[in-house]
C-alpha positions in Angstrom: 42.7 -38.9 32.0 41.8 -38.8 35.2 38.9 -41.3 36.5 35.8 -40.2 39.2 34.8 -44.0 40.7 30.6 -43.8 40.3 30.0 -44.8 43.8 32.3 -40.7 44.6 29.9 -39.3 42.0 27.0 -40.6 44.7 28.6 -39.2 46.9 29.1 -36.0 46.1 25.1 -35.6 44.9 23.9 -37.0 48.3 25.8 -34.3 49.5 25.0 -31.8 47.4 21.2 -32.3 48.4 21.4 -33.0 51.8 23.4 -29.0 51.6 20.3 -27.5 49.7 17.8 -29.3 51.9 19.6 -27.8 55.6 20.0 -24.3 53.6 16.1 -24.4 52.4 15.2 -25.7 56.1 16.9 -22.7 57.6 15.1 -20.2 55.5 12.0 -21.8 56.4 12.7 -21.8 60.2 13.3 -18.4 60.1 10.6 -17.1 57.8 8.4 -19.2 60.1 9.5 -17.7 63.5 10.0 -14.4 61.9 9.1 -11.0 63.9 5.4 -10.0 62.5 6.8 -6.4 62.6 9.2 -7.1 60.6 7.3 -8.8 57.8 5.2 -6.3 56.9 7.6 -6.4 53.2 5.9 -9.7 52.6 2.5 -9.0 53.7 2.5 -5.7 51.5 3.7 -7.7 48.1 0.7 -10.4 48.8 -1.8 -7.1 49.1 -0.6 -5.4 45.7 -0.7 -8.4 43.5 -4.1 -9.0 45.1 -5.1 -5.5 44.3 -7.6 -5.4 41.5 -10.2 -3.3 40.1 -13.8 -4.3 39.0 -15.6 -2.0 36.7 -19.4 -3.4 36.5 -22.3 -0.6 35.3 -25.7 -0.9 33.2 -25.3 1.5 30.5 -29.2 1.5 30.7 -31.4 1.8 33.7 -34.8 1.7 32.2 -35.1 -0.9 29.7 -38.6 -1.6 27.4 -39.0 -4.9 27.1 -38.3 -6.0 23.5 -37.4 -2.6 22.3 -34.2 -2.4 24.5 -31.3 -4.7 24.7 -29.5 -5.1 28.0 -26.1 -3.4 28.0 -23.2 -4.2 30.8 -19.7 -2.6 30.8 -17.4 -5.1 32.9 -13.2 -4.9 33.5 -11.6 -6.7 35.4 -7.5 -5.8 35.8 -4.6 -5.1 38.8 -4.8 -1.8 39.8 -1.1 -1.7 37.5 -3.4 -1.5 34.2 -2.1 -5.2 33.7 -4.6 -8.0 32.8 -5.4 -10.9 35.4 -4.4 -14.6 34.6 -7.5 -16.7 34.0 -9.9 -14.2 35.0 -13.3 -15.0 35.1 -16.7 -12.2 35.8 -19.7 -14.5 36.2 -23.0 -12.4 36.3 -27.1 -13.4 36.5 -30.2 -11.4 36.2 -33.3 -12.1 38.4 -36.9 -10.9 38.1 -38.5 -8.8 40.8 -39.6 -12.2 42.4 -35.9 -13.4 42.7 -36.0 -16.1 40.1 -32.7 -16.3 38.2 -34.2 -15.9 34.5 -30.2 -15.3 33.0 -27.0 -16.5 33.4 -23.3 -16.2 31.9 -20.1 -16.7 32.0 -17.4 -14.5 30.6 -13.2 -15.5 30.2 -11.7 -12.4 30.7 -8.9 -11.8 27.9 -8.4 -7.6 28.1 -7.3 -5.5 30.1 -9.5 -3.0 29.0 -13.3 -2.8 29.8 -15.9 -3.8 27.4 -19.4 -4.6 26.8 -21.6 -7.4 26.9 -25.1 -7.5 25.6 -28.4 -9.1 26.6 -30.7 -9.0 23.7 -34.0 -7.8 23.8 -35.9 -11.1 23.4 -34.7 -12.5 26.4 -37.2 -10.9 28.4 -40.5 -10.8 25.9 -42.4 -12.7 28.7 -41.1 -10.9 31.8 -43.4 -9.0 33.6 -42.4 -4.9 34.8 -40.9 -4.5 37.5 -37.3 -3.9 39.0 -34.5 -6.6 37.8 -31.0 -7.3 39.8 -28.2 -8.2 37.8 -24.9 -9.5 40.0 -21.7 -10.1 39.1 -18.9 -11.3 40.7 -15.1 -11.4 39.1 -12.6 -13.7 40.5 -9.2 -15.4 39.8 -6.8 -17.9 41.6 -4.2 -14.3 41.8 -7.6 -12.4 43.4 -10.1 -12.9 45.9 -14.1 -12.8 44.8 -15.3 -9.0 43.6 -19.2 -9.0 43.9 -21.0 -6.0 43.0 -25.2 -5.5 42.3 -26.8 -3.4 39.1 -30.5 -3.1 38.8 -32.6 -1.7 36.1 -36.3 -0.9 35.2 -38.3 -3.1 33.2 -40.7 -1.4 30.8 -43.9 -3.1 29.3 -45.6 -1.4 26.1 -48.9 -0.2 27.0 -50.4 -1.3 23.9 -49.8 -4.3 21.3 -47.0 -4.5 19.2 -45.2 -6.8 17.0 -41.7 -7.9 16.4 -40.3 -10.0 13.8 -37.1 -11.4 14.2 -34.7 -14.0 12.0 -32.9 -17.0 14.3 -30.4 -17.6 11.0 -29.0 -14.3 9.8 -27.7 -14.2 7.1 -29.4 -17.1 5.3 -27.3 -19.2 2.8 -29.3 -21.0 0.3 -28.0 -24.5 -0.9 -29.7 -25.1 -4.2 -32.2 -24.5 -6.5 -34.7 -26.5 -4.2 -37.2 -24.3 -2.1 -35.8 -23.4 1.4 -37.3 -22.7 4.4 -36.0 -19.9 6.4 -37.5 -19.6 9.9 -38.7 -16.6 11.9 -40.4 -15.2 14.5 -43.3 -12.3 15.8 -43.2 -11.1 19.0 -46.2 -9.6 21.0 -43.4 -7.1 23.2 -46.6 -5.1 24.1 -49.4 -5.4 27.0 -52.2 -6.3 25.2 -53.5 -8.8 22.3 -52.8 -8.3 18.1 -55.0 -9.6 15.9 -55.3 -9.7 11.8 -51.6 -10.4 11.1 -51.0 -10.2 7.7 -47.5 -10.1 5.7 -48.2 -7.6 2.9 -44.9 -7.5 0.5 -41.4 -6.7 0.9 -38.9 -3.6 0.5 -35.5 -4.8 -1.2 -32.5 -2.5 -0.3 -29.9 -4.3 -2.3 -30.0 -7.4 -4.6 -28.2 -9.1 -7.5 -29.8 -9.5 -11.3 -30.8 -13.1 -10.2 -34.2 -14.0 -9.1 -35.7 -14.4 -5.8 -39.3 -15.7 -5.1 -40.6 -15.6 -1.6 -43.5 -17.7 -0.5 -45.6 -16.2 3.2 -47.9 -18.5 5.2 -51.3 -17.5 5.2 -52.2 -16.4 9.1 -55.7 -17.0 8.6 -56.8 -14.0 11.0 -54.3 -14.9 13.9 -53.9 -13.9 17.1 -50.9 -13.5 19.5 -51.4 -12.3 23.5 -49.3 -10.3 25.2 -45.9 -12.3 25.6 -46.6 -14.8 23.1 -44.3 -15.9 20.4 -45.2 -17.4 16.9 -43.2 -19.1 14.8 -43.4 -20.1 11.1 -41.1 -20.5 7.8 -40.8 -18.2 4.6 -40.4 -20.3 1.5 -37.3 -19.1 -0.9 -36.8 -20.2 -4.6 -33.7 -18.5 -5.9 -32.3 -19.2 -9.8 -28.8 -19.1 -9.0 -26.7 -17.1 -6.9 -27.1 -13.9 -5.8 -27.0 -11.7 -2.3 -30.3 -9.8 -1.3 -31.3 -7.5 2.1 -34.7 -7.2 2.3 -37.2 -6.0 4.8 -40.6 -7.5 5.7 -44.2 -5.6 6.2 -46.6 -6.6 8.6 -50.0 -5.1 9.3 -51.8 -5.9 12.5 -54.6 -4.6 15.0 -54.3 -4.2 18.7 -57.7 -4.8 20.7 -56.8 -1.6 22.6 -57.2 0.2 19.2 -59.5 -2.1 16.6 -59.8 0.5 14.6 -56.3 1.8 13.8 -54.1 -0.6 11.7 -50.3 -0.8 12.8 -47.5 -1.4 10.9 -44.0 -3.0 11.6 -41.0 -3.6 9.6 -38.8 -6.5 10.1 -34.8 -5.9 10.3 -33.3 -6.4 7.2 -32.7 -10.5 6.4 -29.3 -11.3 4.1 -29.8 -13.8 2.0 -26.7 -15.7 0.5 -26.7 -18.4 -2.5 -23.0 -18.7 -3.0 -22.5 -19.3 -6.8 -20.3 -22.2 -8.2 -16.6 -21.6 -7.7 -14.3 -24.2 -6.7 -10.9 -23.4 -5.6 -8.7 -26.6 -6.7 -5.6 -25.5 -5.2 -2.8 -23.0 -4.0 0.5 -22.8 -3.8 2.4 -20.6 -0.9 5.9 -21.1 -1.5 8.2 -21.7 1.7 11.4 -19.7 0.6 11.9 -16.1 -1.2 14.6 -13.5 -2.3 15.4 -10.0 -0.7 13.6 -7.6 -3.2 12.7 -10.2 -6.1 9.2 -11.0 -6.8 7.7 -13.6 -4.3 4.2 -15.0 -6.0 0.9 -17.0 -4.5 -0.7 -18.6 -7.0 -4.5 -20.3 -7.0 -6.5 -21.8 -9.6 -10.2 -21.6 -9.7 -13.2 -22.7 -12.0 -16.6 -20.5 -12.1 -19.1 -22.8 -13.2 -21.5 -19.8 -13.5 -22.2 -18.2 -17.5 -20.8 -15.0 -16.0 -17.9 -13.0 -15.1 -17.7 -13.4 -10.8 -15.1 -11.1 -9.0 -12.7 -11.9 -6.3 -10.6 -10.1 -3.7 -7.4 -12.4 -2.5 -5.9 -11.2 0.3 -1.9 -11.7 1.5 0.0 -10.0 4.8 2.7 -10.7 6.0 5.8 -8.2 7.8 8.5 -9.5 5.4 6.4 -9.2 1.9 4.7 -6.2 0.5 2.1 -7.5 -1.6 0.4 -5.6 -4.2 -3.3 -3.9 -2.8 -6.3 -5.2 -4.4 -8.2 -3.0 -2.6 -6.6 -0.2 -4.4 -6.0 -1.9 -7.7 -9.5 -3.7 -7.7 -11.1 -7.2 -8.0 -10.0 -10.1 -10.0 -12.6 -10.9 -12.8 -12.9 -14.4 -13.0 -14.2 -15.7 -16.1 -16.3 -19.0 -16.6 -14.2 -21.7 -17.0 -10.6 -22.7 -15.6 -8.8 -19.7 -14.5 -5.4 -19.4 -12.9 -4.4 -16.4 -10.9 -1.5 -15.0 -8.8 -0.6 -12.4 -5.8 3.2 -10.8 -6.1 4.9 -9.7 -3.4 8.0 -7.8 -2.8 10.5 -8.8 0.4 12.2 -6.2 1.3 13.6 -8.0 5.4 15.5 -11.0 6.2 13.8 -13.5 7.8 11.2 -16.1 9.1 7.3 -15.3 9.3 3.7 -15.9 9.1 1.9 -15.4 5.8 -2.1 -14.6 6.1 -3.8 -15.8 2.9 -7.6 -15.7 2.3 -9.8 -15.1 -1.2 -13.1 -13.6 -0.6 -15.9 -13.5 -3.1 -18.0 -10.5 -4.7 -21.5 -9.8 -5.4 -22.0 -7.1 -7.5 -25.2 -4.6 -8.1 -23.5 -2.7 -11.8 -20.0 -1.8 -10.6 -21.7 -1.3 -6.9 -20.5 -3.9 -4.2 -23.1 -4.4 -2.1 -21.3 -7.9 -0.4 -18.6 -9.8 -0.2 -18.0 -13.2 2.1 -14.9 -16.1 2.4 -14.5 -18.2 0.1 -10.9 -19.6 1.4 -10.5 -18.7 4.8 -7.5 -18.1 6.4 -4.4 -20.0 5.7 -1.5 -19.7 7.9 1.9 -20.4 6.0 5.5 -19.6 6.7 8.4 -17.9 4.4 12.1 -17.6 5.2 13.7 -14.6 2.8 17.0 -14.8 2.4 19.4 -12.4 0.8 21.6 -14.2 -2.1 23.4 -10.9 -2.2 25.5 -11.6 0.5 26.1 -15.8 -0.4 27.0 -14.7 -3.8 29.9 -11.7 -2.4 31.5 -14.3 -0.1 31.5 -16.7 -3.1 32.9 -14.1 -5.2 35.7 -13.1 -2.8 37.3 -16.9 -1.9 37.3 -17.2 -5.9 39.4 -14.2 -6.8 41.5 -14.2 -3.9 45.1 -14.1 -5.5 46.8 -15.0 -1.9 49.0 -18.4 -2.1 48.2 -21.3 -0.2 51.6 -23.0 1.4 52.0 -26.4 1.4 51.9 -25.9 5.7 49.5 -23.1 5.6 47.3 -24.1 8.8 44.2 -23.4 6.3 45.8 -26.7 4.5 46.4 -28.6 7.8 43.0 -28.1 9.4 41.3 -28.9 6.6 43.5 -32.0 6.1 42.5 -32.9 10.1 39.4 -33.0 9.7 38.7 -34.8 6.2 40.9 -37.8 7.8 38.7 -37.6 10.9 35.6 -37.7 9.2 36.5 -40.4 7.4 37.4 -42.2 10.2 34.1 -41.5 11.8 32.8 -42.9 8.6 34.4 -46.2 8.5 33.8 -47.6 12.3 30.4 -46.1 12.3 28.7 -47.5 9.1 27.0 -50.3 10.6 25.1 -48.0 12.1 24.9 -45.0 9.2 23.4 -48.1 7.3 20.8 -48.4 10.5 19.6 -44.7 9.9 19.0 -45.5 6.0 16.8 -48.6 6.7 14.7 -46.6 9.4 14.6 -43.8 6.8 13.6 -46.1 4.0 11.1 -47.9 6.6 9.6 -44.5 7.4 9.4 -43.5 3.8 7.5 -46.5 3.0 5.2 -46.4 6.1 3.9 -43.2 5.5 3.2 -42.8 1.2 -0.1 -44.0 0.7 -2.8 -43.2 -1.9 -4.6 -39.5 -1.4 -7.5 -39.8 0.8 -11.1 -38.5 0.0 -13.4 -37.8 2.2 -17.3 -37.4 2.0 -17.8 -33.7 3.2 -15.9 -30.7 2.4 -16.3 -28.8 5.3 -14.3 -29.7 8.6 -14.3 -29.6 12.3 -11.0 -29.5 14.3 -10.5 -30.2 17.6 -7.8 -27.6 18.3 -7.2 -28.8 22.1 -6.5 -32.1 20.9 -4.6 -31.0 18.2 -2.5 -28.9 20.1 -1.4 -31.0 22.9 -0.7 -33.9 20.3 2.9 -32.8 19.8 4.4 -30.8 22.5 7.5 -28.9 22.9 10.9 -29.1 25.0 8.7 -27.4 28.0 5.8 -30.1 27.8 3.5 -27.5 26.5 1.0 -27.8 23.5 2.4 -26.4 20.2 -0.3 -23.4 18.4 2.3 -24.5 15.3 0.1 -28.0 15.1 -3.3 -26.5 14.8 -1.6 -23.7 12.2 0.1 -26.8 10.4 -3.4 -28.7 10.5 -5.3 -25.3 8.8 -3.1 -25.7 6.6 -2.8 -29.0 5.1 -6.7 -29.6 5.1 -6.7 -26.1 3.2 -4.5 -27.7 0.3 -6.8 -31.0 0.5 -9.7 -28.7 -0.9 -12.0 -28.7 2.2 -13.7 -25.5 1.2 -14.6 -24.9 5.0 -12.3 -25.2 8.2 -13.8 -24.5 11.4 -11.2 -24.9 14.2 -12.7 -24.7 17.8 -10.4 -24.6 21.3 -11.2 -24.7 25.0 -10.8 -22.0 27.3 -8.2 -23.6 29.1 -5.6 -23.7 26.2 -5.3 -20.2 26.1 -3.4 -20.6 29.4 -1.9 -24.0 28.6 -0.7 -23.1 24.7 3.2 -22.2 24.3 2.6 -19.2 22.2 -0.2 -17.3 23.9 0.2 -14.2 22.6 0.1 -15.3 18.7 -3.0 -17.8 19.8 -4.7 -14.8 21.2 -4.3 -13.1 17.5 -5.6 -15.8 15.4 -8.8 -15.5 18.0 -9.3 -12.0 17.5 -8.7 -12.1 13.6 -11.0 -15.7 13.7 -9.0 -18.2 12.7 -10.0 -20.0 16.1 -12.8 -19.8 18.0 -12.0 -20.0 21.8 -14.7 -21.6 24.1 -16.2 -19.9 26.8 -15.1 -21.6 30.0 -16.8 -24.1 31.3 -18.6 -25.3 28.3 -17.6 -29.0 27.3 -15.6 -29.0 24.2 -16.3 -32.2 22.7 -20.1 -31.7 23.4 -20.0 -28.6 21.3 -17.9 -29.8 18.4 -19.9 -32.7 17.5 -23.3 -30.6 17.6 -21.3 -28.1 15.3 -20.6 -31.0 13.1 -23.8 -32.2 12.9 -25.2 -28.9 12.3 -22.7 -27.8 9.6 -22.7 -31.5 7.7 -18.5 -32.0 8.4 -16.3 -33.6 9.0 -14.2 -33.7 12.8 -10.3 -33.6 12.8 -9.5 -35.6 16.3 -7.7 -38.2 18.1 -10.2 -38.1 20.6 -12.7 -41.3 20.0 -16.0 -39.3 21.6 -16.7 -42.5 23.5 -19.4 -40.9 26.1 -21.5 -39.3 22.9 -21.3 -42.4 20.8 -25.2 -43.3 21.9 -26.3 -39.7 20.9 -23.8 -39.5 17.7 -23.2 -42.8 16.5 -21.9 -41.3 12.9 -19.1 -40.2 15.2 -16.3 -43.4 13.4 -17.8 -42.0 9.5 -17.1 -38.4 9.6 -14.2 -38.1 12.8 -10.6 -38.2 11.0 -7.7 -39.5 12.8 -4.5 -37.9 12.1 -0.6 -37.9 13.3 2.1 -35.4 13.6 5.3 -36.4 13.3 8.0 -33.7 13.9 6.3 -31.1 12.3 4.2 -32.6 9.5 0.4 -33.6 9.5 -0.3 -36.9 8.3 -4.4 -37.6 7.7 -6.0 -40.9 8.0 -9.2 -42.7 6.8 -12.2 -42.9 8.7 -13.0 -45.9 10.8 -16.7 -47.3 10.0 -16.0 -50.3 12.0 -17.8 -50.2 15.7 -15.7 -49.6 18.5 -14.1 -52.0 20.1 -15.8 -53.5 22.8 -14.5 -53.8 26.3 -12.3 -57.5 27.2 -12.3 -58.3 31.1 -13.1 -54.6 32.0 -10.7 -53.0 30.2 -11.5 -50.5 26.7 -9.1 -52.0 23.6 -9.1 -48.7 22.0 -6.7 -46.0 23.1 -8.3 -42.1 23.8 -6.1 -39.1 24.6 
């Protein structure tokens, strides 16, 4: 065999790049001295891909304040009808004296146009007049797109009240009395006086009870551009679903003698009854036209029958329709169910699995809302058709083997080589079995409980925890992580994500799906992350799912080490640890002893 001395190998690389730099250099020179006439080429493919379209119009012109919500179609494409990487349209509305009393930011993710809605109450204590609204749309593939709206701002001549719920729906967590808070509104121009709730109109509601408990006003009074607050107090005897509708009753000072009255939208209320979901089983492999099955088990600790829809896509399997065959009765006690699918392609894909629960007016659905949300799994269908044919076909054969038949020889080859491979490498074949039995051991430990059943994940952090041959964070973690805390029973999984992954992520396209069908919730740009997930976990009582230690909220959050789970993914699989209670580790000579992505 012929030998190539390193130090030629050096040789032949400086070369090589001191070739491709002089080449390089003399396309530069010339692209530098160039004839201006005679790049107008260039110039014209800058000016195209630069080319975009704004679309920015008030659906609206004359709005009344807090009848009227605020409607804006924007788009923002290349004049090809293609979308714009990492487009952004930021827009504000100013009063008549040219105070900026609204602001927003929108990520751009469609190439079509759409709308975005102020609501009505964001201008119950604006005065008439006209109001600007600007927007401008940019990109680092555009320049800036400004543009100017304005619309007409209508006041009420006479009183009138608005009621309003922040929380709608409402779900109730126990027997316990809950307070649900709301709001009235004076969206007129002059005072009310002699508010009085007077009853209630229910549109829909379960057999289950429902008592309501209003304030007493005590003859109150709300000016023009005032809001009141206050809390209804609910007592419900077990689960149920209701929509009902408030009265109020009210004089204006314009009109003492006339009594008004004013509806509320309808409030949802939600007690979601006692069914736990213990487990689930999605199995990874199925057969070309045999049965593929899902199964679940579920207790209903209510006295009655509950009903369930569960819910299974996926482009391989056709599962049975529920929707056409009807809900599962679940009766009270243990119950154990399945979904059966047929394949009928080859393959490897995504299975959606979700249950969602009923509530029931007679044989009338008036609601239904997630129980298990989402689960992404994965299913490979193979045909054993075609295994068992070629099986079939090398037994039966009736062809005779000679004793030099190059079948015979080859074979012969390359068991002797193999076992020569064997022998001189089992020092280190014994090497792979210790790490193997090392890893085995390092990672089986006891199942972990944690003190919450509803969970935060930090899907930016998740994502770029493992990335792939291109550097790039993997969508498959976060799908993995849904997953696994699915099977651990965490009855909710919220999974938030910053605006900037849906540019970073390797598998934009899928990531943009599981937005749009929510099994994310993608950020608004510029809004900090970690700031919002640790109000979200405060405000839903869970848990967080993140590497990320949270060191700059600690003084503001310091139950961050009791509820924030540290986990690791190691080629593929999610591995979930304890929580740390301990403080964190103070800083030695200037330097932090704990590590943060």
């Amino acid at each position: 065999m012929l030998k190539f001395p390193f130090n030629k190998w050096i040789s032949l690389v400086v070369i090589s790049i001191v070739i491709t730099m002089l080449t390089t250099g003399s396309q530069l020179y010339i692209a530098a001295h160039q004839n201006p006439q005679t790049s107008g080429n260039t110039l014209s493919s800058i000016y195209e891909f630069e080319n975009a379209t704004f679309t920015f119009e008030l659906v609206k012109l004359n709005v009344t304040r807090g009848e009227d919500d605020l409607i804006i179609t924007f788009g923002f494409k290349f004049t090809n009808e293609t979308l714009i990487p990492d487009a952004t349209i930021n827009y504000n509305i100013t009063d008549p004296l040219g105070v900026i009393i609204y602001q927003q930011s929108i990520l751009v993710n469609t190439n079509e146009t759409f709308n975005e809605t102020v609501e009505w109450d964001t201008f119950n204590s604006e005065p008439e007049g006209v109001y600007n609204v600007t927007a401008v749309a940019n990109s680092t593939a555009t320049g800036f797109y400004q543009a100017l709206e304005v619309f007409y701002l209508n006041i009420l001549p006479v009183g009138r009240i608005r009621m309003s719920f922040p929380n709608n729906p409402f779900y109730l967590e126990s027997n316990e009395s809950t307070l649900v808070p709301f709001t009235l509104t004076n969206i007129g121009g002059t005072n009310v006086t002699d508010i009085a709730l007077i009853g209630q109109d229910v549109f829909e509601s379960t057999i289950e009870a429902l008592d309501l408990f209003f304030p007493s006003f005590s003859n109150l009074t709300i000016a023009s551009d005032e809001v009141y607050e206050n809390n209804i107090i609910l007592i419900a005897d077990g689960y149920l679903y209701k929509r009902l509708s408030l009265n109020l009753q009210y004089y204006t000072i314009d009109e003492p003698e006339e009594k008004k009255l004013t509806s509320s939208p309808p409030l949802e209320i939600i007690y979601l009854p006692n069914l736990v979901i213990h487990n689930y089983q999605i199995p990874e492999n199925a057969t070309l036209d045999e049965e593929y099955r899902i199964t679940f088990n579920l207790t209903n600790g209510e006295e009655e029958v509950l009903y369930i829809d569960a819910y299974a896509e996926c482009d391989l399997i056709e599962f049975e329709d529920y929707d056409t065959t009807g809900a599962i009765p679940v009766s009270s006690g243990y119950n154990q169910f399945s979904i059966i699918g047929i394949p009928h392609t080859e393959g490897t894909d995504a299975i959606w699995f979700w249950i969602e629960i009923e509530w029931r007016y007679g044989e009338t659905v008036i609601h239904s809302t997630p129980i298990l949300y989402t689960v992404i799994s994965f299913v490979n269908v193979v045909n054993l058709t075609v295994v068992t044919t070629i099986e079939t076909t090398i037994v039966t054969t009736n062809d005779t083997i000679g004793f030099f038949d190059p079948v015979v020889t080859y074979a012969t080859i390359l068991t002797s080589l193999l076992l020569g491979i064997g022998y001189f490498s089992r020092d280190v074949i014994r090497g792979i079995a210790t790490k193997t039995k090392f890893r085995k051991q390092e990672h089986s430990f006891a199942e972990i409980t944690y003190p919450y059943d509803t969970v935060i994940l930090d899907g930016s952090n998740i994502a770029w925890e493992e990335k792939n041959a291109d550097n790039k964070p993997k969508l498959n973690n976060i799908e993995t992580m849904i997953n696994k805390l699915s099977r651990a029973n965490f009855k909710k999984i919220i999974t938030v994500a910053d605006a900037a992954l849906r540019y970073q992520i390797d598998d934009q396209k899928k990531l943009d799906r599981l937005v749009k069908e929510g099994a994310i919730k993608m950020l608004p740009a510029r809004v900090d992350g970690d700031k919002f997930i640790l109000r979200l976990a405060e405000e839903e009582n869970g848990m967080i799912i993140s590497n990320d230690m949270f060191k700059e909220f600690r003084e503001q959050a310091p139950w961050i080490d009791e509820r924030r789970i540290p986990y690791t993914i190691l080629t593929g699989e999610v591995w979930l640890h304890p929580t740390s209670v301990s403080p964190t580790p103070k800083e030695e000579n200037g330097e932090t002893l704990a590590f943060d992505r």
